[in-house]
N, C-alpha and C positions, 0 to 999 in steps of 0.2 A: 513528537516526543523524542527526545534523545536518551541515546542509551547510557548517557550517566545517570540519566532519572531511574530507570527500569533497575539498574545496579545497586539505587538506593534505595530500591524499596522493597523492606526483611520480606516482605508476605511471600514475594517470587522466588525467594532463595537463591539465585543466580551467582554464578564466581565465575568473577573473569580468569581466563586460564593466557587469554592474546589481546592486546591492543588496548591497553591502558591511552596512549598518545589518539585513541581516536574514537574516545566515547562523546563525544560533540557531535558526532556521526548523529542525524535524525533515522527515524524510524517511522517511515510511512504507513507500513501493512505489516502483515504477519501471515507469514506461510508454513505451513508443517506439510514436510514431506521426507519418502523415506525413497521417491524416484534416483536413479542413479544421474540422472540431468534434466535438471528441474530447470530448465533455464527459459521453456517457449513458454512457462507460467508466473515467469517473472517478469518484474519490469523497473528494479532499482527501486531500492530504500528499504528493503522488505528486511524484517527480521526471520531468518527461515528457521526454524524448528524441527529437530530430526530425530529418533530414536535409533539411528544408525543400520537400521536392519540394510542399510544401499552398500554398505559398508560389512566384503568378505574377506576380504585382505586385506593387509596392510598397506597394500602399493593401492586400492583404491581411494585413499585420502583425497591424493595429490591431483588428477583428475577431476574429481567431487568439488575442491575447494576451488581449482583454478577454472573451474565453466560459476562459480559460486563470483567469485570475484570480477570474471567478465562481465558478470550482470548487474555486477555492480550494486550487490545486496547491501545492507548497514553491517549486517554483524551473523554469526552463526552462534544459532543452541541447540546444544545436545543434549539429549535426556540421555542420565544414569541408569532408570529405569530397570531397562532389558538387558544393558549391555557392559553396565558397572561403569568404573571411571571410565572417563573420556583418555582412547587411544593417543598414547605420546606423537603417532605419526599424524594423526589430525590435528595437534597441535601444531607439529613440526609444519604441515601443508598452511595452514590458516597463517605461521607467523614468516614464509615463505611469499605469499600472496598478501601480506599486511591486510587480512580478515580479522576483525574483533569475533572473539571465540567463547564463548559463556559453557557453565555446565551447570544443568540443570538438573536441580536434586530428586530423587526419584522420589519425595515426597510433594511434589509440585506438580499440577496437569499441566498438559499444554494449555489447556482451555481456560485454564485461569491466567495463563500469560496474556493468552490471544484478548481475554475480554479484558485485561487492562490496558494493553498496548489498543486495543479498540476505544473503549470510552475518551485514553490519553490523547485522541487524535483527531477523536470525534470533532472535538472544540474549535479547532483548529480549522477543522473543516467549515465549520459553520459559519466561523470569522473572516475565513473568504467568500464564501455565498454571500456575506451581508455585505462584504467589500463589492462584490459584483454588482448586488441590486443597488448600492448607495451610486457604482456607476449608472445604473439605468435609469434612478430618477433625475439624474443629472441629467441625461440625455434627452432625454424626456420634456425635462421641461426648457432647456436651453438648445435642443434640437430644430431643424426646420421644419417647418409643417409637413405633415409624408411623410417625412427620411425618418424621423426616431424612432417609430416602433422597429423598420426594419434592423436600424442598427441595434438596436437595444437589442433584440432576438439574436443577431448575429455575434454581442459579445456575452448574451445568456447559452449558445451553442457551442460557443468556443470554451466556455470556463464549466460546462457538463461536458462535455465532446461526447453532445448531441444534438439532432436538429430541432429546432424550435418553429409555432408556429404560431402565427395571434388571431383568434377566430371571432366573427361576429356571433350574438346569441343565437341564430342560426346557423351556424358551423360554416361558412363563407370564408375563405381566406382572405384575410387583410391584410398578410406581411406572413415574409419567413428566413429563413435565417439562408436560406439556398435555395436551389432549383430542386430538392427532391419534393415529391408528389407527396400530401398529405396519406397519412394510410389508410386502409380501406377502414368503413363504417365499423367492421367486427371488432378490429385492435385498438380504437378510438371509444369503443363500446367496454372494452375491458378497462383501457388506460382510466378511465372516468370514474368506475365503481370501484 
């Protein structure tokens, strides 16, 4: 989802306050956080969400946005909420760090951002898993005998980055995506139910 779409849409109430030249920016996730460096919870594209309570002074902006910016987020929203309009120095930080800066009207939850920037992303997801599986039946059936489950596992492990394993209806390994050891009986006992 990109955040031109999110800008366009009245329900969220959002106003761009920064970064008109970079709402083509996608939007992966959505984080709400009010840590003062949220950054070992991040991992790029995220739109972060904050009520600013991280935020005691004024000279904390600039700090806040540029560990924001290393991470390589989409865009920052601030909720009005608690803290009224959006401080001119977090402005001034975000358009220093070329961060897309939104404010979000205190008649707007987070939670209704999060669940639409959720369902807007879902899709998206899902059109790469089918992308993935349309690789495995390729493999599959124009693979060598032997080699394609393995590889089909190992490009199902690499597009979840996690291991995969293909079992006979006695639970036998027949292929895995790596050397790790299947898990014990317990966590194979949960995974199933």
């Amino acid at each position: 989802m990109r955040l031109r779409t999110l800008l366009a849409t009245e329900t969220l109430g959002l106003r761009l306050l920064h970064g008109e030249d970079r709402l083509d920016h996608e939007v992966r996730a959505v984080m709400t956080t009010d840590l003062r460096d949220p950054c070992r919870y991040l991992s790029g594209g995220e739109l972060v969400l904050t009520g600013l309570a991280w935020r005691r002074a004024p000279g904390d902006s600039e700090p806040f946005v540029a560990r924001l910016a290393a991470a390589r987020v989409a865009a920052l929203a601030a909720g009005e909420a608690e803290s009224g309009p959006v401080p001119a120095d977090l402005v001034a930080a975000c358009r220093t760090h070329g961060l897309p800066l939104f404010a979000v009207s205190e008649s707007v939850s987070f939670a209704s951002i999060t669940d639409h920037v959720t369902r807007g992303t879902s899709p998206g997801r899902a059109g790469e898993l089918a992308a993935v599986i349309d690789r495995h039946r390729l493999l599959m059936a124009d693979g060598p005998a032997g080699a394609a489950p393995a590889a089909v596992l190992e490009l199902l492990a690499s597009g979840l980055d996690a291991p995969a394993w293909l079992l006979s209806p006695l639970g036998r390994v027949i292929a895995a995506s790596h050397r790790t050891p299947l898990p014990p009986d317990a966590v194979l006992g949960s995974i199933a139910a």
